[in-house]
Backbone bond lengths (Angstrom), bond angles and torsions (degrees), N, CA, C in turn:
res aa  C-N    CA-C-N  psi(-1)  N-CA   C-N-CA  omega(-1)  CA-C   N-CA-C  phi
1 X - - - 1.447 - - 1.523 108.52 -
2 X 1.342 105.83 129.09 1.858 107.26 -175.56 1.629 107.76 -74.87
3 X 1.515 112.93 -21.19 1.738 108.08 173.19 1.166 105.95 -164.94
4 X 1.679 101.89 135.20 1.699 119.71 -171.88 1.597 100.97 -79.77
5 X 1.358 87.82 149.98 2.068 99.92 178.91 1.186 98.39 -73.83
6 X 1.420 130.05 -26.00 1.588 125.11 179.72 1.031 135.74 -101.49
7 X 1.349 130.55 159.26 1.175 115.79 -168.58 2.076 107.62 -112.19
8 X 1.024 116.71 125.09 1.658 115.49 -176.58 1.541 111.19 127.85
9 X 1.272 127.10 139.50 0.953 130.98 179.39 1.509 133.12 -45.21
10 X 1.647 106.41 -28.10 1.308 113.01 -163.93 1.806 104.01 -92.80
11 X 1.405 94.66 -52.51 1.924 106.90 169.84 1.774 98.90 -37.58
12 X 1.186 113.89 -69.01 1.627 120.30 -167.56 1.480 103.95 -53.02
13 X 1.675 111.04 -53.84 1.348 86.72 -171.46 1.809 119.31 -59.58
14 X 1.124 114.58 -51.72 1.877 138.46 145.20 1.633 93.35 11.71
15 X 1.621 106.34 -81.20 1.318 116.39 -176.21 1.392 128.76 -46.90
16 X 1.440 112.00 -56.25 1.541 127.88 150.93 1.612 113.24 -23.31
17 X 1.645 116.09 -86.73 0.916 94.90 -170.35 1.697 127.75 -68.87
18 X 1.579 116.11 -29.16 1.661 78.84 149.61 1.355 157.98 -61.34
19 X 0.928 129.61 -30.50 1.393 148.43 147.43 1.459 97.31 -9.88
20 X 1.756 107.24 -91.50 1.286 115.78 166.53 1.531 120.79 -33.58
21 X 1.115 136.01 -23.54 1.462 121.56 152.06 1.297 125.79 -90.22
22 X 1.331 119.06 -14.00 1.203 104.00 160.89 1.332 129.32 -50.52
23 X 1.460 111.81 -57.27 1.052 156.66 -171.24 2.001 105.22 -51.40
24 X 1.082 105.09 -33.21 1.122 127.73 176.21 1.307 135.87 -83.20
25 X 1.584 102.53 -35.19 1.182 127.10 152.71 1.698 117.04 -34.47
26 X 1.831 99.40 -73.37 1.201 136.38 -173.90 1.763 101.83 -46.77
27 X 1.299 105.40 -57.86 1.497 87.77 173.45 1.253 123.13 -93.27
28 X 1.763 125.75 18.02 1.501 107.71 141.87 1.412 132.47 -90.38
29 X 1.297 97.65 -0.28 1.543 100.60 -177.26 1.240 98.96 -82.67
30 X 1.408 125.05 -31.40 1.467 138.99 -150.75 1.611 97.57 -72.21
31 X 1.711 110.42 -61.45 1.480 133.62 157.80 1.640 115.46 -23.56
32 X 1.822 108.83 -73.53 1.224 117.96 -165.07 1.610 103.24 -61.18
33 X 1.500 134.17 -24.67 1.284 128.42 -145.85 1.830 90.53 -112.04
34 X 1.107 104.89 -11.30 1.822 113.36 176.68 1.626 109.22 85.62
35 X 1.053 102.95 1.81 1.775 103.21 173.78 1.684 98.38 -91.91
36 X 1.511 93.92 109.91 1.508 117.21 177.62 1.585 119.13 -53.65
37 X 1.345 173.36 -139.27 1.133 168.25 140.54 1.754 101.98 -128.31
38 X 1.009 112.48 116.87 0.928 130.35 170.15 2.051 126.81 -36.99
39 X 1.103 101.20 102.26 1.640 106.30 -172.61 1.016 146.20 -119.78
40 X 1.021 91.66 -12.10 1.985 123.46 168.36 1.537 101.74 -92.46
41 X 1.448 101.93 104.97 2.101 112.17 156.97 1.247 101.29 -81.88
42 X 1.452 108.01 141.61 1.668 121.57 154.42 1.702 129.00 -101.81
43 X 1.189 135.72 105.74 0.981 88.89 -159.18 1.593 123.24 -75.67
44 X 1.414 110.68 -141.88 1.042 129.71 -177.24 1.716 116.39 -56.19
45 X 1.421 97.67 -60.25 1.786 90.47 175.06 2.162 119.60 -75.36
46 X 1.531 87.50 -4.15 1.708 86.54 -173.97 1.284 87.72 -87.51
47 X 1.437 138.52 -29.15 1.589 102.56 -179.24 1.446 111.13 -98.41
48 X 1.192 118.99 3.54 1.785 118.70 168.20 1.680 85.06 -57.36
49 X 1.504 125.14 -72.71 1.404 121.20 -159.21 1.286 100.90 -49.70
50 X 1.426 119.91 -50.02 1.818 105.94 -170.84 1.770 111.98 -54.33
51 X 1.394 101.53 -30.57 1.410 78.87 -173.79 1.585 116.56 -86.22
52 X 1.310 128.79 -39.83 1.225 124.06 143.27 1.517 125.56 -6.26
53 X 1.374 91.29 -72.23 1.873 93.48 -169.02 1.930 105.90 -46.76
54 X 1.624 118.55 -34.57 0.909 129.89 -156.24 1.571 113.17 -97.04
């Protein structure tokens, strides 16, 4: 996260590590259910061509 809602060391850190479990969650469910997470970016002109070609 680029900025905590709180202000103080302990709230932020607090926030952090949930986040990080959320986050964690998300890719075991993602894992356990076999839907891979997405990891490959394209950019901008590689998917102009994909859609073109298609």
């Amino acid at each position: 996260m680029r900025r905590a809602r709180y202000l103080g060391i302990q709230k932020t850190h607090l926030e952090h590590v949930f986040s990080a479990a959320a986050i964690n969650l998300i890719r075991l469910d993602a894992w356990w259910n076999g839907h891979p997470l997405d990891r490959t970016r394209a950019s901008h002109l590689a998917r102009l061509d994909l859609s073109l070609a298609a």
